[in-house]
PyMOL CGO cylinders between C-alpha atoms (Angstrom):
from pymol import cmd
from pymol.cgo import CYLINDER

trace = [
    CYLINDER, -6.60, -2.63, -5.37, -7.39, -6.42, -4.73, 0.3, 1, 1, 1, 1, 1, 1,
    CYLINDER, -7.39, -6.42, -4.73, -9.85, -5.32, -2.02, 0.3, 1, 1, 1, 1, 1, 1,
    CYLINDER, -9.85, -5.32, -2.02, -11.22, -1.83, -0.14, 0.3, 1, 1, 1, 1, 1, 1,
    CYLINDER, -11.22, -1.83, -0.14, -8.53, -2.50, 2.85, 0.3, 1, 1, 1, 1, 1, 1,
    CYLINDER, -8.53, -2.50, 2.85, -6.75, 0.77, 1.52, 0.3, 1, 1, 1, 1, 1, 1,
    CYLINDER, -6.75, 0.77, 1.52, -9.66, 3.00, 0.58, 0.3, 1, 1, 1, 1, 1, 1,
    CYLINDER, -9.66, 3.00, 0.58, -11.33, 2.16, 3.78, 0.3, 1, 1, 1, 1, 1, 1,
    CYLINDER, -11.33, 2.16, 3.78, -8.23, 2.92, 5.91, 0.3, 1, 1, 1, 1, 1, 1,
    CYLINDER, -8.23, 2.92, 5.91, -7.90, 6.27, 3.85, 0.3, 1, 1, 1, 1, 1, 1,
    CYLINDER, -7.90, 6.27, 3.85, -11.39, 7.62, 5.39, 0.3, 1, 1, 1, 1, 1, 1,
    CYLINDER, -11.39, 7.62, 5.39, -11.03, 5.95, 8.21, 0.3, 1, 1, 1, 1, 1, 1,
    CYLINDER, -11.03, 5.95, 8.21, -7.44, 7.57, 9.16, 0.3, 1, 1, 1, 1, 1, 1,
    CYLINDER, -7.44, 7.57, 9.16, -6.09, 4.06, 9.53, 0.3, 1, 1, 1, 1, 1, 1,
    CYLINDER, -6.09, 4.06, 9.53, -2.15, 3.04, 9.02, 0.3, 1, 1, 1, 1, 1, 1,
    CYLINDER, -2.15, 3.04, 9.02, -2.15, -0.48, 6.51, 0.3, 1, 1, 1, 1, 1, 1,
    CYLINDER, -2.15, -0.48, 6.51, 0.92, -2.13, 5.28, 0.3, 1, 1, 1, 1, 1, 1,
    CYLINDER, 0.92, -2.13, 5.28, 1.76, -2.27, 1.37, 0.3, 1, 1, 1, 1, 1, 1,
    CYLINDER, 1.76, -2.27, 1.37, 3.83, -5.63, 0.40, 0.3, 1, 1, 1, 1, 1, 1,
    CYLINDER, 3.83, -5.63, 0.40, 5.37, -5.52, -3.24, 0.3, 1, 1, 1, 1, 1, 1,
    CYLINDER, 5.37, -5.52, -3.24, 6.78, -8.65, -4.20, 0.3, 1, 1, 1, 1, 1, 1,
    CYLINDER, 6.78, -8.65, -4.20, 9.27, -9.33, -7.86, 0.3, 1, 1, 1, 1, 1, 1,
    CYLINDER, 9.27, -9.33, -7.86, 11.15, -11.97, -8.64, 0.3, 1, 1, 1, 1, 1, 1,
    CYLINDER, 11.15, -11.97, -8.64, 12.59, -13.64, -11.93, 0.3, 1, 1, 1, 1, 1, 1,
    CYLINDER, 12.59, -13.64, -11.93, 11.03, -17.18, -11.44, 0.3, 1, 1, 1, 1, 1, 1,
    CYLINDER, 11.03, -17.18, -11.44, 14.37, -18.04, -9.55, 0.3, 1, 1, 1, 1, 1, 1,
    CYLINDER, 14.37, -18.04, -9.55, 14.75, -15.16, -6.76, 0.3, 1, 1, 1, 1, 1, 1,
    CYLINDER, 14.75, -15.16, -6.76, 12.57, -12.95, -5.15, 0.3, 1, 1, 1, 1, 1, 1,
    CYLINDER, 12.57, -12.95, -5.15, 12.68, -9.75, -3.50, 0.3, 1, 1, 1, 1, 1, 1,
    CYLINDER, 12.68, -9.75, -3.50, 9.75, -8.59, -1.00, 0.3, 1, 1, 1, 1, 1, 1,
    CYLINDER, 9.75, -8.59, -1.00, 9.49, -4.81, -0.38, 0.3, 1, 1, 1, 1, 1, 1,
    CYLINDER, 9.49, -4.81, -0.38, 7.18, -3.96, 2.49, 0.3, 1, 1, 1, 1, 1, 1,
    CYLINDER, 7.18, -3.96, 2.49, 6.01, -0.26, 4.07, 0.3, 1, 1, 1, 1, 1, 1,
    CYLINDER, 6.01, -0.26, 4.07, 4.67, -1.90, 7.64, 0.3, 1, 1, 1, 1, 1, 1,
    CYLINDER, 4.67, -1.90, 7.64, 2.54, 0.83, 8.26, 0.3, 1, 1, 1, 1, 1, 1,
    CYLINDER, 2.54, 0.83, 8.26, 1.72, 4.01, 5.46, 0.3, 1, 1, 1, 1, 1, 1,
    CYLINDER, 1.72, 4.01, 5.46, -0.29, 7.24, 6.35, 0.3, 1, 1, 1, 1, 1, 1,
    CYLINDER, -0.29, 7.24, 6.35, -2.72, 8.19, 3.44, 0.3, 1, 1, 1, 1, 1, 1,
    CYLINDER, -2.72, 8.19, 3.44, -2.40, 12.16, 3.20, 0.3, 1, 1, 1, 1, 1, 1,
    CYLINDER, -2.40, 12.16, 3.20, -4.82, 13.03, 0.49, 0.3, 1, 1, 1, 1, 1, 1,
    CYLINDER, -4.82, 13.03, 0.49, -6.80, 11.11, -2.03, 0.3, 1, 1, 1, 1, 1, 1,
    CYLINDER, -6.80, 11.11, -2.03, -8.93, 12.13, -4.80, 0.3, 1, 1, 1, 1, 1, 1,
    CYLINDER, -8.93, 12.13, -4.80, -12.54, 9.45, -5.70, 0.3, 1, 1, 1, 1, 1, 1,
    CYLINDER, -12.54, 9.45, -5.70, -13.31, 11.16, -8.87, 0.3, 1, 1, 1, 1, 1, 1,
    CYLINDER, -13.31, 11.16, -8.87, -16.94, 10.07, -10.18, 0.3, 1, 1, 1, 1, 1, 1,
    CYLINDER, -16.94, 10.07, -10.18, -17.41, 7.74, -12.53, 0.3, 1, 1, 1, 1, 1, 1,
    CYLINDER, -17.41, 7.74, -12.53, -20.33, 6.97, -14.92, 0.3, 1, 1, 1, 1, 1, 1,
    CYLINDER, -20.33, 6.97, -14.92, -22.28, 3.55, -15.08, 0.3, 1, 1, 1, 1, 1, 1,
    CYLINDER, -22.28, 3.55, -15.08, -20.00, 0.46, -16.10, 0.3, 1, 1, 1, 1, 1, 1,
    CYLINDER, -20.00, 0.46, -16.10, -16.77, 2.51, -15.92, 0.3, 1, 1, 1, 1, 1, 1,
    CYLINDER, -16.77, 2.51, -15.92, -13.63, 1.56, -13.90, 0.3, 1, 1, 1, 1, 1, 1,
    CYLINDER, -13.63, 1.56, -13.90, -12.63, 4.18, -10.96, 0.3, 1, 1, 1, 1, 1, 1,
    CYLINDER, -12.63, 4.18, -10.96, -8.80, 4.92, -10.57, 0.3, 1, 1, 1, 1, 1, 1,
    CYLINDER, -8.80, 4.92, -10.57, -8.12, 6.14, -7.14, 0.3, 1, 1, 1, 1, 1, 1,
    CYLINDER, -8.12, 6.14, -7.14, -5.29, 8.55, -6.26, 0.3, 1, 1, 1, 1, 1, 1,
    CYLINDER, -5.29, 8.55, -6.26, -3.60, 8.09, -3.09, 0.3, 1, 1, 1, 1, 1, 1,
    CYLINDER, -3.60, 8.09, -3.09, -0.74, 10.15, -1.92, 0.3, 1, 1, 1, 1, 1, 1,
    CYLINDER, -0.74, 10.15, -1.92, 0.91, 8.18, 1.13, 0.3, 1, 1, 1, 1, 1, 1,
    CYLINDER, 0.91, 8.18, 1.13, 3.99, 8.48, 3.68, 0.3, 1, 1, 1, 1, 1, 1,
    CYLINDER, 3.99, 8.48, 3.68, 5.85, 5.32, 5.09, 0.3, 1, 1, 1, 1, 1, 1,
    CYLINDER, 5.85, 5.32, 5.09, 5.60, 5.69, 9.47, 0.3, 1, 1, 1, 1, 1, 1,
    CYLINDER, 5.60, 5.69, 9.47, 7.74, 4.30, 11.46, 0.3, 1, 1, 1, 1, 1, 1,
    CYLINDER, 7.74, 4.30, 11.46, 6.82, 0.35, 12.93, 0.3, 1, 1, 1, 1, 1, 1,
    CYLINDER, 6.82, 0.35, 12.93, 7.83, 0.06, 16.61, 0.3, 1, 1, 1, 1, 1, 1,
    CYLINDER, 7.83, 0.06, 16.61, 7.72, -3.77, 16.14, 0.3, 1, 1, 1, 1, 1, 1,
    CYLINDER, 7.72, -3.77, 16.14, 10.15, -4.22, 12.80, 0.3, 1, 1, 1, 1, 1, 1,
    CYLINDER, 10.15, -4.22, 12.80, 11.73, -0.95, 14.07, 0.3, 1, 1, 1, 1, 1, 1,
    CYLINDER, 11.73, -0.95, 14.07, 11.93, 0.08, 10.61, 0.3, 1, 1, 1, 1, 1, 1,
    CYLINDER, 11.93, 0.08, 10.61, 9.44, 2.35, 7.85, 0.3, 1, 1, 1, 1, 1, 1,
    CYLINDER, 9.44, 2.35, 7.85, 10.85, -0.09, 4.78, 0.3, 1, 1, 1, 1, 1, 1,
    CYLINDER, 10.85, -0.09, 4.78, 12.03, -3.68, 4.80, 0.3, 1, 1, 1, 1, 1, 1,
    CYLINDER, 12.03, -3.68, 4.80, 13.42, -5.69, 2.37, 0.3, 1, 1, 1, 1, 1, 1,
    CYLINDER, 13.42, -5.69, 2.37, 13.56, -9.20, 2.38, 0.3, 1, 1, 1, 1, 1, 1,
    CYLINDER, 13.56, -9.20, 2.38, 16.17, -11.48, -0.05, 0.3, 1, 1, 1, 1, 1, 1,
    CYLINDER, 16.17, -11.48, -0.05, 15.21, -14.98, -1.27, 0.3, 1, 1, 1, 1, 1, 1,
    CYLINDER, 15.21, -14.98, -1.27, 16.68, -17.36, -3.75, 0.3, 1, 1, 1, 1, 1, 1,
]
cmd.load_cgo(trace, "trace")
């Protein structure tokens, strides 16, 4: 993760967006879950100066303002 957004949402029952974005330098293709549901997650503990890899298991929920669970959007 870039940031604890998606952790914290996981224990605090929250519903956060994922955005995936690839392109080939030329056009791009944006892939976006408006609003996931975390169902279980494992925080296994780590020792001093080791990384932590989080598990999350999560469901795309419907958006009532994109009216959609999964977008895609085109560009060239």
């Amino acid at each position: 993760f870039e940031d604890l957004s998606i952790y914290t949402a996981f224990h605090q029952n929250a519903t956060p967006s994922i955005l995936i974005s690839a392109g080939d330098g030329t056009h791009t293709m944006d892939f976006t879950l408006p609003r996931i549901r975390t169902t279980t997650g494992e925080t296994p503990v780590a020792g001093n100066d080791q990384d932590i890899m989080l598990t999350l298991n999560y469901q795309a929920t419907f958006d009532a303002t994109l009216g959609t669970s999964f977008q895609i959007a085109r560009s060239a």
